[in-house]
Backbone as CSV, one residue per row, in Angstrom:
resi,resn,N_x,N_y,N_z,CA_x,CA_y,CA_z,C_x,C_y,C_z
1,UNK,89.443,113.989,91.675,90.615,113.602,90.891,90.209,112.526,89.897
2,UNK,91.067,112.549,88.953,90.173,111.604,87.699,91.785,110.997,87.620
3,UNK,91.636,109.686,86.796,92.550,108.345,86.710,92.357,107.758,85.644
4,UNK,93.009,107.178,84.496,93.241,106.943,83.370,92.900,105.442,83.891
5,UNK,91.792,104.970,82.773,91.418,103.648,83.056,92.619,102.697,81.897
6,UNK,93.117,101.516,82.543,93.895,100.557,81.577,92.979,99.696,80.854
7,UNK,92.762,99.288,79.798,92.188,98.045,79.309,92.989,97.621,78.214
8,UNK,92.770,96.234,77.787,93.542,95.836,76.461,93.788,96.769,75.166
9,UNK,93.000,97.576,75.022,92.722,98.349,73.838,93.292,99.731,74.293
10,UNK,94.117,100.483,73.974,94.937,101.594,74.346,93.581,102.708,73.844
11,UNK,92.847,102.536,73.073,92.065,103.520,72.571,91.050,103.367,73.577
12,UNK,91.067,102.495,74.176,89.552,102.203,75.441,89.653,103.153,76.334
13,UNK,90.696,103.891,76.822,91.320,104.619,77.450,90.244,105.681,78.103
14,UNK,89.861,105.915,79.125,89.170,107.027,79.636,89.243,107.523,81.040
15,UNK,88.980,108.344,81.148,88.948,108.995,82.494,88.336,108.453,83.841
16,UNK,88.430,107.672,85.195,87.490,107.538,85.951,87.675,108.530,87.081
17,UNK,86.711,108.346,87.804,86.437,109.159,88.825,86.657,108.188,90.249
18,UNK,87.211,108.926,90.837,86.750,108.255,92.475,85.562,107.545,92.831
19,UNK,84.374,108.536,92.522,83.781,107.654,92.880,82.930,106.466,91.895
20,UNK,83.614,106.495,90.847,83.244,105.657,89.864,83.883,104.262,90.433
21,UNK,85.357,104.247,90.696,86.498,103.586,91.206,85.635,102.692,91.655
22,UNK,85.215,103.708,93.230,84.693,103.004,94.989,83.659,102.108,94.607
23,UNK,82.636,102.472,92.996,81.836,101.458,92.865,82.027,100.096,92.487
24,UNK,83.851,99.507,92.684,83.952,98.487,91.774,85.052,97.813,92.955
25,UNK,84.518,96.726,93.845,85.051,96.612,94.826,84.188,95.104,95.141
26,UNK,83.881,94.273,94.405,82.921,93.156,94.370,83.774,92.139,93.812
27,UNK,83.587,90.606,93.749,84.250,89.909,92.688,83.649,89.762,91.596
28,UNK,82.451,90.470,91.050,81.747,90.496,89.575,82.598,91.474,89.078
29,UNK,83.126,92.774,89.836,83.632,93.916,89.117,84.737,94.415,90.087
30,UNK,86.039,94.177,90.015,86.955,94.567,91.285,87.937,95.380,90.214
31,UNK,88.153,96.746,90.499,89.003,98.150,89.691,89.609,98.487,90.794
32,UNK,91.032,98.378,90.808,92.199,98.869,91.576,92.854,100.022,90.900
33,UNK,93.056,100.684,91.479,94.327,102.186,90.812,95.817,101.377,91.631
34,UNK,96.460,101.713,90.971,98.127,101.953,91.064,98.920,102.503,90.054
35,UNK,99.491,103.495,90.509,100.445,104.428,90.015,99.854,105.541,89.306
36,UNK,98.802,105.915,89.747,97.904,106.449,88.758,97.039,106.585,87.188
37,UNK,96.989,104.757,87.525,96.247,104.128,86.821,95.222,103.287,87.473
38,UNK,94.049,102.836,86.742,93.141,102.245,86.850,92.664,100.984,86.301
39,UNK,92.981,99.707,86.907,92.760,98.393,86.457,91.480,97.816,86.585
40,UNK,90.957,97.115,86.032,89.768,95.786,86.049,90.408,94.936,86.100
41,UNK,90.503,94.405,87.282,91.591,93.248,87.592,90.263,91.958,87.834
42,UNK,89.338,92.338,87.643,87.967,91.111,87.263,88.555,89.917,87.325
43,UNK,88.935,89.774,85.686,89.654,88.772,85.046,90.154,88.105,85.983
44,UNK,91.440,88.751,86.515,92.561,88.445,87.477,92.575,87.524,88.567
45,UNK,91.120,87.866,89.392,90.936,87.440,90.590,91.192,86.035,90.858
46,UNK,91.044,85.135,90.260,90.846,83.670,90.254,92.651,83.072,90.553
47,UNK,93.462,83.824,89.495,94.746,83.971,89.267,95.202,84.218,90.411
48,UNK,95.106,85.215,90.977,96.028,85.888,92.059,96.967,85.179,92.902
49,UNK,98.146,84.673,93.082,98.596,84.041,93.838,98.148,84.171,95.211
50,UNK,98.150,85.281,95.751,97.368,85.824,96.760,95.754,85.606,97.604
51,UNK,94.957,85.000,96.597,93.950,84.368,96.428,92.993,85.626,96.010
52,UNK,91.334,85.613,95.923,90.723,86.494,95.004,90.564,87.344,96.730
53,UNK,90.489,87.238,97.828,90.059,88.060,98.626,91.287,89.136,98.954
54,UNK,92.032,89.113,98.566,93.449,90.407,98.140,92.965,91.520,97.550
55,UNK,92.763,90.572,96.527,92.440,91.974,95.853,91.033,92.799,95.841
56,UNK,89.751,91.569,96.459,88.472,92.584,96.516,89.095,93.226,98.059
57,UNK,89.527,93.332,98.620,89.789,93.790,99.899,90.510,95.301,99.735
58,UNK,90.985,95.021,98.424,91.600,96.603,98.323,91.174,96.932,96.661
59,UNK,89.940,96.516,96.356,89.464,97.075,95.579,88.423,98.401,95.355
60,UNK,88.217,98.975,94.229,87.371,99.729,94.693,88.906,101.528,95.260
61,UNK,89.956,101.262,94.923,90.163,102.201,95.710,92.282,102.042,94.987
62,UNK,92.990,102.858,95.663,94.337,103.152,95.399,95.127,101.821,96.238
63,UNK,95.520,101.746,95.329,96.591,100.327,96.440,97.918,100.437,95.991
64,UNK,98.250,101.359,95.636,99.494,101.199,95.453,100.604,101.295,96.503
65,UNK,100.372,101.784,97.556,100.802,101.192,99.046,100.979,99.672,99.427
66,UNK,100.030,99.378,99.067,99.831,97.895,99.512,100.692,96.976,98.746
67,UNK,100.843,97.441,97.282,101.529,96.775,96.495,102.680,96.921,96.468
68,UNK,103.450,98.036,96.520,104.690,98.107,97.032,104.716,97.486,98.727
69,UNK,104.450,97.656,99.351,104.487,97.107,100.967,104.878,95.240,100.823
70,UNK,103.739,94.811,99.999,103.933,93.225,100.051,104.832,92.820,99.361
71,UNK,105.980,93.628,98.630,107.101,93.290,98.083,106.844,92.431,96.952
72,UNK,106.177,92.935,95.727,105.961,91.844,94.750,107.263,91.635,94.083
73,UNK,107.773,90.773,93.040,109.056,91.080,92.295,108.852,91.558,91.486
74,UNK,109.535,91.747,90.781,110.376,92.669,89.622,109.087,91.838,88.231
75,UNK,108.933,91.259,88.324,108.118,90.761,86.897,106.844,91.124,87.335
76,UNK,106.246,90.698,88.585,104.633,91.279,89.154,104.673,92.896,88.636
77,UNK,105.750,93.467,89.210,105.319,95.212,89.269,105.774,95.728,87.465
78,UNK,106.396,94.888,86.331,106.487,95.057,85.468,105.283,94.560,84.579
79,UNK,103.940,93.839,84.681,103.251,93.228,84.536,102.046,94.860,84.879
80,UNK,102.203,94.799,85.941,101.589,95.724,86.576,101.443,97.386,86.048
81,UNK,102.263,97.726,85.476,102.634,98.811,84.920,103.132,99.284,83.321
């Protein structure tokens, strides 16, 4: 199954793969899918209210379970999407 990567640039836009995904699960390079999209949430990690081990913990892979489950609000999942 292939997943539309997000980046700042709408034209950056490309296809990943699963197992392209599973390779990005580190805090040098942490790529989350949700909603059937694909983030570099890299940047992010430092930010996270959550702290940076959230998100390498479910990096690398689909979390959009997780993210709905921990009940973010209404501005996180609009941010998000």
């Amino acid at each position: 199954r292939l997943l539309p990567q997000v980046s700042a640039m709408p034209a950056a836009r490309r296809e990943i793969t699963l197992d392209e995904l599973a390779q990005h699960k580190t805090e040098k390079s942490c790529w989350v899918a949700m909603y059937g999209l694909v983030y570099d949430v890299t940047a992010w990690l430092e930010h996270h209210p959550g702290g940076v081990e959230v998100l390498v913990d479910v990096g690398g892979r689909d979390c959009t379970a997780e993210f709905e489950d921990i009940g973010h609000s209404r501005s996180a999942k609009s941010e998000s999407v």
